[in-house]
C-alpha positions in Angstrom: -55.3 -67.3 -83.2 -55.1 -68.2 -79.8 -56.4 -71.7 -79.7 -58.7 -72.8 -76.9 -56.5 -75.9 -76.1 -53.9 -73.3 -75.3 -55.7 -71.1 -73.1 -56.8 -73.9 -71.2 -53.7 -75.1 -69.8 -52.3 -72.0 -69.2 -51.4 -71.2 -65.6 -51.3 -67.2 -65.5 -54.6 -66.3 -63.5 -54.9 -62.8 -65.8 -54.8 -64.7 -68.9 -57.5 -67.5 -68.3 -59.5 -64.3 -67.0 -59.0 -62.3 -70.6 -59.5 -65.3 -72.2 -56.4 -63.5 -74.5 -52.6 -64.4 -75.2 -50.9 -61.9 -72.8 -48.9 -60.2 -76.2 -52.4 -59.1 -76.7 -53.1 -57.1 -73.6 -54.5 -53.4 -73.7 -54.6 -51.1 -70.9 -58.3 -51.5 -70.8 -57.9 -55.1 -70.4 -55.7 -54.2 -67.2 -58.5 -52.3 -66.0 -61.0 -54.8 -66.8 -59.4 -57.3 -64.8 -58.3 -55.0 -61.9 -62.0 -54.0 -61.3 -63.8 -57.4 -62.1 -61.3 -59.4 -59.4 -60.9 -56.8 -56.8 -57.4 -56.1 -57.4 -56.7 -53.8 -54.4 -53.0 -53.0 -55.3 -50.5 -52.5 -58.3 -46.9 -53.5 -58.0 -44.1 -52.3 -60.7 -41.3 -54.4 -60.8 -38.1 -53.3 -62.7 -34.2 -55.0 -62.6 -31.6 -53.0 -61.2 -27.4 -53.2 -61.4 -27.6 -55.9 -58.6 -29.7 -58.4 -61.0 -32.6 -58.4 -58.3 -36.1 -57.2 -59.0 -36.9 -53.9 -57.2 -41.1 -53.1 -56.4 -43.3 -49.9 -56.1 -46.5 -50.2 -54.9 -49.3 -48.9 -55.3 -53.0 -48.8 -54.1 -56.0 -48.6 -56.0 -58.8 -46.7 -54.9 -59.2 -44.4 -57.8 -60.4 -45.2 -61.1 -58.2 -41.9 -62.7 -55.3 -42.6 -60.7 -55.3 -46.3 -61.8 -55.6 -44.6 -65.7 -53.0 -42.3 -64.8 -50.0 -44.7 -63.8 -51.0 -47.3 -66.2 -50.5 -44.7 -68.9 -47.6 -42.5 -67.8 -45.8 -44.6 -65.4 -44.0 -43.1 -62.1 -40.5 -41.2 -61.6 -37.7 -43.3 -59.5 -34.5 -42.6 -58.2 -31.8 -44.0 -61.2 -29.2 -43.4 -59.0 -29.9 -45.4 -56.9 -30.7 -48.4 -58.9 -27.8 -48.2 -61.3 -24.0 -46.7 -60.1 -23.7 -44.8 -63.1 -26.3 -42.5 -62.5 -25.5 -39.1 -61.1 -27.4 -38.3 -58.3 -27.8 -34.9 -60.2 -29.8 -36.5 -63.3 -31.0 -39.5 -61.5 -34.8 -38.9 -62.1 -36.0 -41.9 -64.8 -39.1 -42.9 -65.6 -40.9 -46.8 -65.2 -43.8 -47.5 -67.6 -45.3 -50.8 -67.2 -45.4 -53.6 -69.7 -49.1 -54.8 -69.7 -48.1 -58.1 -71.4 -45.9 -59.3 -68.0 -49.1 -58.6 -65.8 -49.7 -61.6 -62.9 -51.6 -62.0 -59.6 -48.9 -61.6 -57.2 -49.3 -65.3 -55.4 -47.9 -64.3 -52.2 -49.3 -61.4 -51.2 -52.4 -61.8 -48.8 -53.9 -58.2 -50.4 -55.4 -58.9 -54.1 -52.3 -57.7 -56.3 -51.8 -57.4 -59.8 -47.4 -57.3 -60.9 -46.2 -55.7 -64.1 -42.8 -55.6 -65.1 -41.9 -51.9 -66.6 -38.9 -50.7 -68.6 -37.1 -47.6 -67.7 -37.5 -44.2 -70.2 -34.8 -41.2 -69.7 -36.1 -37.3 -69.0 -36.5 -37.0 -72.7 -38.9 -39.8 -72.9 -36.5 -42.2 -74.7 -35.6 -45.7 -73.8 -32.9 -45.4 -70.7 -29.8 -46.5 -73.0 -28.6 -48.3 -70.3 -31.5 -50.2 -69.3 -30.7 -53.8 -68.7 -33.4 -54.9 -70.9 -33.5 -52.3 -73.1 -29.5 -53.7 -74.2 -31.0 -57.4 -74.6 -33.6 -55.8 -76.7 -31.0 -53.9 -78.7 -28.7 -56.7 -79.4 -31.9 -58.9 -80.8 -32.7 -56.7 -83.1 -29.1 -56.3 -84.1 -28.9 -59.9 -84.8 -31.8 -59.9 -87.0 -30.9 -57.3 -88.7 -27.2 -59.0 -89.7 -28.9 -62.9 -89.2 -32.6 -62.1 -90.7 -33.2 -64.7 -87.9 -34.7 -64.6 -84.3 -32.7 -65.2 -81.2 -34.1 -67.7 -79.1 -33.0 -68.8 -75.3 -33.4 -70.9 -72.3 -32.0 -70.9 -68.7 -31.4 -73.6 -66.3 -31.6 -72.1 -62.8 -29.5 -74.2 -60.2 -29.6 -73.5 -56.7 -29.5 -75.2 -53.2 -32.3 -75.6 -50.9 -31.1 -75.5 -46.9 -32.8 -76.7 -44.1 -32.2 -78.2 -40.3 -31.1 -82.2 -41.2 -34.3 -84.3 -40.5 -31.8 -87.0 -39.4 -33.6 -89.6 -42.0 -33.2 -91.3 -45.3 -29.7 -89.2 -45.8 -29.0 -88.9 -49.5 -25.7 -90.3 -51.1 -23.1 -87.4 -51.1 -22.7 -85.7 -54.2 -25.2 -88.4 -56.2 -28.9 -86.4 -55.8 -29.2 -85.9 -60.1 -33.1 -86.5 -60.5 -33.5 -88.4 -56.4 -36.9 -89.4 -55.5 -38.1 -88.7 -51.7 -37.6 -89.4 -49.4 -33.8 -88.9 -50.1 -34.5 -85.4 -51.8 -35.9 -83.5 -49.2 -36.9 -80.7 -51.0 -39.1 -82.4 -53.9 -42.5 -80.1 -53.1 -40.8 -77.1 -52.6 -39.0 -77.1 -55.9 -42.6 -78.3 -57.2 -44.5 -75.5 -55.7 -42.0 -73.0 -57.1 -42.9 -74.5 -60.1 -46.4 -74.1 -60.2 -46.1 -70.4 -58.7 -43.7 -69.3 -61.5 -46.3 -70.8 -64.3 -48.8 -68.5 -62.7 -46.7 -65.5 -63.6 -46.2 -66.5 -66.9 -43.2 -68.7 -66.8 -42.6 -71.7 -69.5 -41.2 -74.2 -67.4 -39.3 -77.3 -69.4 -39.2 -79.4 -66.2 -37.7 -79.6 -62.8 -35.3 -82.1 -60.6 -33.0 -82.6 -58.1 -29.3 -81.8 -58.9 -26.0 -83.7 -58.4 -25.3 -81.8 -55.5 -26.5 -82.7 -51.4 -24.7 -82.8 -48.6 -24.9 -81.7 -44.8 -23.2 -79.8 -42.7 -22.8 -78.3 -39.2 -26.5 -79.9 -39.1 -28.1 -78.3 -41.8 -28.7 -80.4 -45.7 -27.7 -78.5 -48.9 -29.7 -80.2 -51.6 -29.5 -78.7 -55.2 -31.9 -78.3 -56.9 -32.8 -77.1 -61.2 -35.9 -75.9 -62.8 -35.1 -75.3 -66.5 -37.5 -73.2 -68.9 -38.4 -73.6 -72.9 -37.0 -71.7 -75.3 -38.5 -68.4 -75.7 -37.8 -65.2 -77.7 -34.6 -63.7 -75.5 -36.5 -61.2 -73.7 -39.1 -62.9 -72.8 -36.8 -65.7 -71.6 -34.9 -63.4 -70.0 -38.6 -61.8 -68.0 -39.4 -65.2 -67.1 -36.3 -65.8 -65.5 -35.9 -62.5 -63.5 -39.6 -63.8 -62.1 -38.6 -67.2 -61.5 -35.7 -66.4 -58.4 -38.0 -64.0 -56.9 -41.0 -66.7 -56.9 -38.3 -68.8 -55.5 -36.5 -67.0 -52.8 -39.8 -65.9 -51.8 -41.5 -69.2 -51.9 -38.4 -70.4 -49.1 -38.8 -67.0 -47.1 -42.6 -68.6 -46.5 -41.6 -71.9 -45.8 -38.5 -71.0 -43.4 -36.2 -72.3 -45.6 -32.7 -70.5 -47.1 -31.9 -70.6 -51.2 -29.0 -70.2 -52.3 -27.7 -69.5 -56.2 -24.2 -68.5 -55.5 -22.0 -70.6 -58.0 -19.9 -72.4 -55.3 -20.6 -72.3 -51.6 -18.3 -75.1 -50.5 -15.1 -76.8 -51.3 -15.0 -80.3 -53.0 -18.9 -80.3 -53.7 -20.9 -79.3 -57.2 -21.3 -75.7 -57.6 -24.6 -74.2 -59.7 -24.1 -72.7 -63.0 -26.4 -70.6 -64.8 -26.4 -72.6 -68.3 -28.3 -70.6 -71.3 -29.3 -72.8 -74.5 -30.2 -70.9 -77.6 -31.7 -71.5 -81.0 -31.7 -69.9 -84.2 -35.4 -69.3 -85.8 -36.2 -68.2 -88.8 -40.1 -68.0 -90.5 -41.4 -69.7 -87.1 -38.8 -72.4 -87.6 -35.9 -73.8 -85.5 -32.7 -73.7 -88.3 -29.9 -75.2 -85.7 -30.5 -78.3 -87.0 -31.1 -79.0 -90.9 -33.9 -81.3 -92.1 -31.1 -84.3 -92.4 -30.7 -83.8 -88.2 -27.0 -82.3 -88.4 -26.4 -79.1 -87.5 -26.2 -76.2 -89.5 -23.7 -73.6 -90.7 -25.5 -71.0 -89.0 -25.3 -72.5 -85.6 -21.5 -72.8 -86.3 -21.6 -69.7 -86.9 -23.3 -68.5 -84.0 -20.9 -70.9 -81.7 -17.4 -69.4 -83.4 -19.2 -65.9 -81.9 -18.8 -67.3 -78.8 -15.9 -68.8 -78.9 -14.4 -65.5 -79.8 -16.3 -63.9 -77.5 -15.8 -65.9 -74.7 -13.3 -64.2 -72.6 -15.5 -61.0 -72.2 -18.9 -62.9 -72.2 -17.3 -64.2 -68.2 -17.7 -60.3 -67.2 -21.8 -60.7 -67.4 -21.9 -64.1 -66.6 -19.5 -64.2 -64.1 -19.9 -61.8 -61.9 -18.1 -61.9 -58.6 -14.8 -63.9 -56.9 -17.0 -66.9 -55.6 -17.4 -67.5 -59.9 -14.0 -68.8 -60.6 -14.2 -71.1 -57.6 -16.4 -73.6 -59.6 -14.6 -72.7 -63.2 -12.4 -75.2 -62.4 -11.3 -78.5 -64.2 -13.0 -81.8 -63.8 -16.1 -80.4 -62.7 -18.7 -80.1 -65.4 -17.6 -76.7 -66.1 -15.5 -75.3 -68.5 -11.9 -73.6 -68.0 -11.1 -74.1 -71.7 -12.6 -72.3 -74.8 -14.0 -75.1 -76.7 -17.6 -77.0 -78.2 -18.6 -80.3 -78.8 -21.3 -82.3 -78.7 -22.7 -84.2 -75.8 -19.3 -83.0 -73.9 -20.6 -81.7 -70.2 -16.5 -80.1 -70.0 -16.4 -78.1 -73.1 -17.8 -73.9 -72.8 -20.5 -75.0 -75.7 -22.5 -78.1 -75.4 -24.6 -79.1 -78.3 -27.2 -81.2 -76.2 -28.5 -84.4 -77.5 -30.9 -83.8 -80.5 -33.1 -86.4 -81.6 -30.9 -87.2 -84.5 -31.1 -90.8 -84.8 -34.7 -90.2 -86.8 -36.0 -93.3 -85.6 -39.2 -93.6 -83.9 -38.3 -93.8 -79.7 -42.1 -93.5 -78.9 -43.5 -96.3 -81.0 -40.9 -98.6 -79.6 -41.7 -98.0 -76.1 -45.3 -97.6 -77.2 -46.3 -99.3 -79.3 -49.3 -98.4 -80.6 -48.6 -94.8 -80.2 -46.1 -93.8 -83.0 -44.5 -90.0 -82.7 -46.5 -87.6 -84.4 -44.3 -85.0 -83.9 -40.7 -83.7 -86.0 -38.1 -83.8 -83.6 -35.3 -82.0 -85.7 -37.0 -78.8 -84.0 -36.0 -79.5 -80.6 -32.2 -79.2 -81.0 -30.2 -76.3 -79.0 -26.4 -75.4 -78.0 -25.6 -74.5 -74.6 -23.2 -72.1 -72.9 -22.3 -73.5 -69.6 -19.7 -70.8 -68.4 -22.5 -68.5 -66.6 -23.8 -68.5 -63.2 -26.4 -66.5 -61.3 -23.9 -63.5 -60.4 -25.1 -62.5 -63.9 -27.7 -60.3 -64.4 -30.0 -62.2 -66.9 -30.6 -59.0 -69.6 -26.6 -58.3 -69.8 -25.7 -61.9 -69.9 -28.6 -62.6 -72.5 -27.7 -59.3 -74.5 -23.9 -60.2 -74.3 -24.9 -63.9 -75.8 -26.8 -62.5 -78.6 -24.2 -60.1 -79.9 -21.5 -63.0 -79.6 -24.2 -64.2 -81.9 -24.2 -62.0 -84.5 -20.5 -61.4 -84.5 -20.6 -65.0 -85.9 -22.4 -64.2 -88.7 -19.8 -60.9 -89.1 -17.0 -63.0 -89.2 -15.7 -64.4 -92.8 -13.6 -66.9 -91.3 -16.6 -68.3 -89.1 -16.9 -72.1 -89.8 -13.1 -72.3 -89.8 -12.9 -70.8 -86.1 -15.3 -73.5 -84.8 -14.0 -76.1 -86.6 -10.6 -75.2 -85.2 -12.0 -75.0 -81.7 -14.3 -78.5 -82.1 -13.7 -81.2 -79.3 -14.8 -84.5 -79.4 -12.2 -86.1 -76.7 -12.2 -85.9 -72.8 -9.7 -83.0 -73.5 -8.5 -83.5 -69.5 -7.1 -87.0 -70.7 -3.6 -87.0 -70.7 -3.4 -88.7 -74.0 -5.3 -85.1 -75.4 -3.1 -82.9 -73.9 -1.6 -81.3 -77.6 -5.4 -80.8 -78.3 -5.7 -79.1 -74.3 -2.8 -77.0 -75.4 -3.7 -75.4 -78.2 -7.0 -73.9 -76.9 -7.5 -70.5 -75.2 -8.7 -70.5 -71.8 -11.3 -68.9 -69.9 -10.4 -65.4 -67.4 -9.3 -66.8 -63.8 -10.8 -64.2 -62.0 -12.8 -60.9 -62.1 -9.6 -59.1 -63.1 -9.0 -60.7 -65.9 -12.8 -60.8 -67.2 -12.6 -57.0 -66.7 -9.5 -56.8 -69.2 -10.5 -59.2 -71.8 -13.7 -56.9 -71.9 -11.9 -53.9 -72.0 -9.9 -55.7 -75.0 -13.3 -56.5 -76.7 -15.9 -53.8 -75.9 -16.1 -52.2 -79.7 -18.1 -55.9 -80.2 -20.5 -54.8 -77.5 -20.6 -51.1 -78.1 -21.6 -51.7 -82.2 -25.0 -51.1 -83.1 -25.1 -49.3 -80.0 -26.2 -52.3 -78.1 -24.1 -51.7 -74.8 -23.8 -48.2 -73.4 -19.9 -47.1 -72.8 -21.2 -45.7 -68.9 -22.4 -49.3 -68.6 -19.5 -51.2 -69.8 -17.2 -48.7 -67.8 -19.3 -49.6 -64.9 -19.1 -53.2 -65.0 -15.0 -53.7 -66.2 -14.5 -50.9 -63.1 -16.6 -53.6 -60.7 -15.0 -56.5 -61.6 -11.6 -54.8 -61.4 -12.1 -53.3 -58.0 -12.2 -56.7 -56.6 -8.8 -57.1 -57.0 -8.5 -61.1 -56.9 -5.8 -62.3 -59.7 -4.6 -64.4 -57.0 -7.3 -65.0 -54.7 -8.1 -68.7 -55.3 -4.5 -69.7 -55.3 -4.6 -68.4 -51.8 -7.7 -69.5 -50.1 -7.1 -73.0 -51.8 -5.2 -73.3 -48.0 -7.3 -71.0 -46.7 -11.3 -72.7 -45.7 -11.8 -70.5 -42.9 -11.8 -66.8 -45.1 -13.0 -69.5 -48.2 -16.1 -69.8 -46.3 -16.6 -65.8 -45.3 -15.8 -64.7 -49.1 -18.8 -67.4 -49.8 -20.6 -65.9 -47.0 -20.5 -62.4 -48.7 -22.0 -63.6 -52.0 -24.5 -65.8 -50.6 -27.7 -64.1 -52.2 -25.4 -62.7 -55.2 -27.5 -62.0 -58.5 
């Protein structure tokens, strides 16, 4: 039952109006709201190979025709949304998703967005459908787990505007800044409020490590970070959220950014995923005595194994090895550990002390809640060159090949951390781990080396991991960074390219 308490805080305009969960939305109930607010226009909204959100509009002035598309969709162009189409089979199908519906909160027409999946000539799921390989990996690792794979994402990017001149921030120290020496506080806060209204379940939002200005203009970073959600959904939410974002600073004459390193020597943005494991409505990475469990191990020796090919969907162009670099809060070397902001899998602080934080600061409020629910792991390799389905789907299977593997626990404890591994007194630990691709090149091989993981259960399409191992390869940059390391000026251009990547 959807409980009234619910309902009331919820910010999407369409559910408040249905007075239903959005899971529980007919096609009459799309009707029903197009007709009782007006709605003068329908927008379907569908991911392509370049990670963005493409739109077809449409406008309402028949009640048949409004029947019609909401029931059999429309015919696009596959060719020219995904590379390995042929232009001589390139007609697909987009059916809407009534359960994504929104109000559209820019456009100055009344508009109702739906997100749609993509069906081949035969009427069957497009097998190479971004979303349609996340959806095929979860249900793959149920059907090995019996459990539900659960995600989050934290999306960094930069905010960019003329320098005000005023209450300059400290270089490279803007994690969680008040204004007046975060500049872009209400933007981010907006953005906020806008992605809620589409259906977004927003953990919170702050300022990021990295500010600084240049040539007259102030970078400040910037991170809105989600709650974990079943992986599709996740994944939904967070396709909406950079369009509510970059369209949010189109209106207010600023530039975003989520490249993952747009300048030498300052803190690039990464695209970090948390997951959890749930079973019977229940979070099992943590057991009941607040340690975590086999089956997260598990899941974490999957992507440790895995983690060489996972770089070729969550690292997506040249710019992506720029900030995989050591001593920066992001990983180089395959490893976990817990706490560790250096390692590839971070298992987050998890409310494992079991004593009572709220009574002590309250103290006549005592927690009412279990905490040993709220624990995740992190993967903090990604950035937002990845297109969120693959880079989702890719995560879940590394998943399940965890719970394939017979020698599981042994491969994570092997590959366990609980040292600053850069310290030179580490360095046999540092030594004996495997390290992360370099470069697109060598993502591209290690996939090619480990694409019978992604192509079991028939998760991943061979056209589509052809497609993306002969992208990355075409690039042709095994030695780039070693030579723009001396290089700013063509540094800065190749940055320049990838500016509005993913």
């Amino acid at each position: 039952m959807f409980s009234e308490k619910k309902l009331a805080m919820n910010r999407n305009h369409v559910v408040k109006t249905l007075h239903k969960p959005a899971s529980d939305f007919t096609r009459a109930d799309i009707i029903d709201y197009i007709m009782r607010e007006g709605i003068e226009m329908v927008n379907f909204m569908y991911p392509a190979a370049d990670g963005r959100l493409k739109t077809l509009n449409f406008v309402i002035n028949d009640l048949e025709y409004l029947e019609t598309i909401l029931s059999t969709g429309e015919r696009v162009d596959g060719s020219s949304l995904f590379p390995f189409i042929e232009a001589s089979r390139s007609d697909l199908y987009v059916i809407p998703r009534y359960a994504t519906a929104f109000r559209d909160p820019f456009a100055e027409i009344p508009t109702l967005s739906m997100l749609c999946s993509f069906f081949d000539k035969d009427g069957n799921p497009l097998d190479s459908d971004p979303r349609g390989v996340l959806q095929r990996a979860c249900k793959a690792f149920k059907e090995v787990s019996g459990m539900e794979f659960e995600c989050m994402g934290e999306l960094e990017f930069y905010v960019i505007a003329a320098d005000p001149g005023s209450f300059p921030a400290t270089d490279q120290k803007g994690y969680h800044e008040s204004a007046p020496f975060a500049k872009f506080n209400d933007f981010r806060t907006k953005a906020m409020a806008m992605i809620a209204s589409t259906g977004g379940q927003i953990k919170y939002g702050h300022s990021e490590v990295g500010n600084f200005t240049q040539n007259s203009m102030v970078y400040e970073q910037n991170e809105i970070e989600f709650l974990p959600n079943p992986a599709l959904e996740a994944a939904d939410q967070l396709m909406l959220a950079k369009w509510v974002i970059r369209n949010l600073a189109a209106k207010e004459d600023l530039n975003v950014t989520f490249a993952p390193k747009i300048t030498v020597g300052k803190a690039g943005s990464g695209f970090h995923i948390h997951m959890r494991l749930m079973k019977d409505g229940e979070n099992v990475t943590q057991t009941k005595d607040r340690k975590l469990s086999d089956d997260a191990k598990k899941v974490i020796a999957g992507l440790m194994t895995l983690a060489p090919a996972i770089t070729a969907f969550g690292n997506a162009n040249p710019t992506s090895y720029f900030r995989l670099v050591p001593h920066q809060e992001a990983p180089t070397n395959i490893c976990w550990g817990d706490r560790n902001r250096s390692v590839l899998v971070r298992v987050p602080l998890g409310w494992t002390s079991g004593k009572d934080m709220c009574v002590q600061a309250n103290p006549n409020s005592p927690c009412e809640i279990e905490t040993y629910g709220k624990q995740t792991f992190e993967m903090r390799s990604p950035d937002c060159s990845a297109n969120v389905y693959q880079l989702m789907a890719a995560l879940c299977v590394a998943a399940r090949v965890g719970f394939e593997m017979e020698n599981a626990l042994e491969v994570a404890e092997k590959t366990y951390v609980d040292v600053n591994i850069h310290a030179a007194e580490n360095a046999e630990k540092l030594a004996s781990l495997n390290t992360l691709p370099t470069c697109c090149v060598e993502s591209a091989d290690a996939l090619g080396k480990q694409r019978t993981y992604f192509e079991a259960f028939d998760v991943f399409a061979p056209a589509m991991i052809d497609d993306t191992i002969k992208r990355l390869s075409a690039f042709d940059d095994k030695h780039l960074a070693e030579f723009l390391k001396d290089n700013p000026e063509q540094m800065q251009k190749l940055v320049n390219e990838y500016f509005y990547c993913g």
